[in-house]
N, C-alpha and C positions, 0 to 999 in steps of 0.2 A: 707537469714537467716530466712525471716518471713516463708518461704517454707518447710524450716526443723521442725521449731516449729509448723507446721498444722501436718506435717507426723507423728511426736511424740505424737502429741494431737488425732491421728487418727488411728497412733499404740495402744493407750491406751485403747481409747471404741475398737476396734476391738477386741483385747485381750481379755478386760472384758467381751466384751458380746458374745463371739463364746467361748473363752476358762475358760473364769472366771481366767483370770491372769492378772497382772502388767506388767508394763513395765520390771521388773526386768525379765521375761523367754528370753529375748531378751541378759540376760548374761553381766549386766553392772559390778556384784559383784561377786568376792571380787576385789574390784579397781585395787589392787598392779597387778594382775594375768592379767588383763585384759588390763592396761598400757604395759604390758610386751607382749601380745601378737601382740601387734596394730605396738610397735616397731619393735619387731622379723619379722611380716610381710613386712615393709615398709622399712625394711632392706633389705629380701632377695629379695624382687621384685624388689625394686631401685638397687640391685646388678647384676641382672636377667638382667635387662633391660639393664645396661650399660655394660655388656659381648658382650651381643648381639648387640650393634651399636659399641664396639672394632672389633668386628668380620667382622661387614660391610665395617667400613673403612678400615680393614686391606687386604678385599675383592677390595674394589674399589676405593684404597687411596685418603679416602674422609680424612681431616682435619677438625679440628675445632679446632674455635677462640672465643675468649670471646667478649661478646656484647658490644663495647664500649660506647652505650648509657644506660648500665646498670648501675642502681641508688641504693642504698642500702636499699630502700624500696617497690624495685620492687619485691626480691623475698620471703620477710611475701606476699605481693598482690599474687603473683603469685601462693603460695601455698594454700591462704584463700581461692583463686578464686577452684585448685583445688578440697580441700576440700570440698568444699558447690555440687561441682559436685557429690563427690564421695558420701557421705553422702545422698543426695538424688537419687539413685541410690540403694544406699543399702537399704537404707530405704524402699525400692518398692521390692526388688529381693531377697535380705539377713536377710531381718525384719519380722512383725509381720507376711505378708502370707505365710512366706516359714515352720514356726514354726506354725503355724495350719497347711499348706499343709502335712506337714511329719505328724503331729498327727492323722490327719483326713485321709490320705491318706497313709501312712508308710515312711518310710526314701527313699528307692530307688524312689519311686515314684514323691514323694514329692520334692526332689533334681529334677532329671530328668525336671520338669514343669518348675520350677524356672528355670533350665537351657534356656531350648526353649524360656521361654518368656523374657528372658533378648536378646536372638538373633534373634529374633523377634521385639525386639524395638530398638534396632540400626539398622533396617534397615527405622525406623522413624530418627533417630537420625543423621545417615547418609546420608541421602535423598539418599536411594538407587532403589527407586522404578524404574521400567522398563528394570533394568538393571539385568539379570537372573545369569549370573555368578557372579556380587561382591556380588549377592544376598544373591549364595550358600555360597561362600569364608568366609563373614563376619556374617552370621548364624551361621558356622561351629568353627570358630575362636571365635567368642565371645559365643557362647553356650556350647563350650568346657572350656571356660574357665570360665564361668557362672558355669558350671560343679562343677567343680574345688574350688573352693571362693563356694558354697552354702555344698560343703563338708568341708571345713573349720567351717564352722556353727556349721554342725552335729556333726563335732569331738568336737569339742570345747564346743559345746551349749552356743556360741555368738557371737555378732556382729564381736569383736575387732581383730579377725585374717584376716577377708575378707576385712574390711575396712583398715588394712594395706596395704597390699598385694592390692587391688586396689589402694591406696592413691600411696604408692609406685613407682607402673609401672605408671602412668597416672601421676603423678609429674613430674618423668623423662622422659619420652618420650613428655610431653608438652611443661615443663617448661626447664630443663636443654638441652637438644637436640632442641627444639624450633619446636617439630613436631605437634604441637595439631592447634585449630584452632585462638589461639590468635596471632599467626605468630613470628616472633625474637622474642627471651626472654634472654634467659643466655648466651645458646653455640648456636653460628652462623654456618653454612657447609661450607667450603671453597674447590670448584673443582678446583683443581691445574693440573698444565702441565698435570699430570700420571692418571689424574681422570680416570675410566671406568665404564661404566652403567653395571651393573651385567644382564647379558645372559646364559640363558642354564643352564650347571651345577653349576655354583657358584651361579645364580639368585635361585636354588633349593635349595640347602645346608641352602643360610640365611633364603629362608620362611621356610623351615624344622623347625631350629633354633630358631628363633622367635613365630613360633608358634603351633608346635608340640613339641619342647626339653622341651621350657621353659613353657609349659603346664603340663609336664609329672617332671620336675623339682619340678616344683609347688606340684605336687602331691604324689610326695615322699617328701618334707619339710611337710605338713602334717602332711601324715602317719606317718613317724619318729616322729613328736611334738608330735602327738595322744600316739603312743606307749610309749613316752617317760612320759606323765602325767600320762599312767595309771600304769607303772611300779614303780612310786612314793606313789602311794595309795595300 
């Protein structure tokens, strides 16, 4: 917590003294618009995400069970823990530099940076160092979808779509599927008699799926939201 409170204190002088603005350019107001977009986002991503592991297990009849050491306080922890992730993340990629970078630099451009360097630092995040293909795979993967969430911003002009939409995916695939790095959480995997390790063309279809569909998904929800604010004014 004490980490988000420097990045806010450090989005403010940044703001004030490269743009001469508030925190307010970063699109906290008007509240009501802005609750509504953080939901909308953490909707469709948490829906995004869990198409795509039905798709998998209906791929490689993988099951899942509920954690039976789960406590009714693990999942506020589980999602706080998210949170404080996702928020600082944004804070770095979606926040004050990406809004001078478009000003200073134009919208395409300015996106485009943001993007790189958000795939760029999960190969710090990942300790993916020496390894040249997960290198390309999870540059490509997360700087598309850096892509993606830093155009959310632009359409919007605020945080509160991208912080969905990451809050979203990264809740579910951590906490409810149990894939991130805190290990079991809610839903356990269970490999039964029919299990099968995806090979070949089904192993293609899900990374398609996962990370091209539900990319380009991402980015007609958007578009549509975008188009649909301005057709309102």
């Amino acid at each position: 917590m004490v980490g988000i409170i420097v990045q806010l204190v450090l989005s403010w002088l940044i703001l004030g003294i490269l743009q001469k603005q508030s925190l307010s350019a970063l699109g906290f107001y008007p509240p009501k618009k802005r609750i509504l977009e953080l939901f909308l986002g953490l909707l469709f991503a948490s829906m995004s995400c869990i198409l795509v592991e039905i798709l998998n297990s209906e791929l490689t009849h993988l099951s899942w069970k509920l954690n039976d050491n789960l406590t009714y306080m693990d999942i506020p922890n589980y999602l706080w823990w998210n949170l404080k992730s996702v928020l600082f993340e944004e804070f770095i990629f979606r926040g004050a530099l990406l809004y001078i970078a478009i000003q200073r630099l134009g919208a395409k451009k300015g996106i485009v940076l943001s993007a790189i360097c958000f795939g760029i630092y999960h190969w710090f995040s990942y300790g993916l160092f020496g390894n040249i293909a997960s290198m390309v795979i999870v540059f490509l993967i997360t700087g598309f979808m850096g892509l993606i969430w830093a155009l959310g911003f632009l359409k919007t002009k605020s945080m509160a779509l991208p912080i969905g939409l990451h809050l979203g995916w990264n809740f579910t695939t951590n906490a409810i599927f149990s894939k991130g790095p805190m290990g079991e959480q809610i839903l356990i995997p269970v490999k039964g008699l029919y299990y099968t390790q995806l090979t070949g063309v089904p192993s293609l279809v899900n990374f398609l799926t996962q990370n091209i569909g539900v990319t380009m998904l991402t980015y007609l929800f958007i578009k549509f939201y975008a188009q649909k604010e301005c057709d309102n004014y």
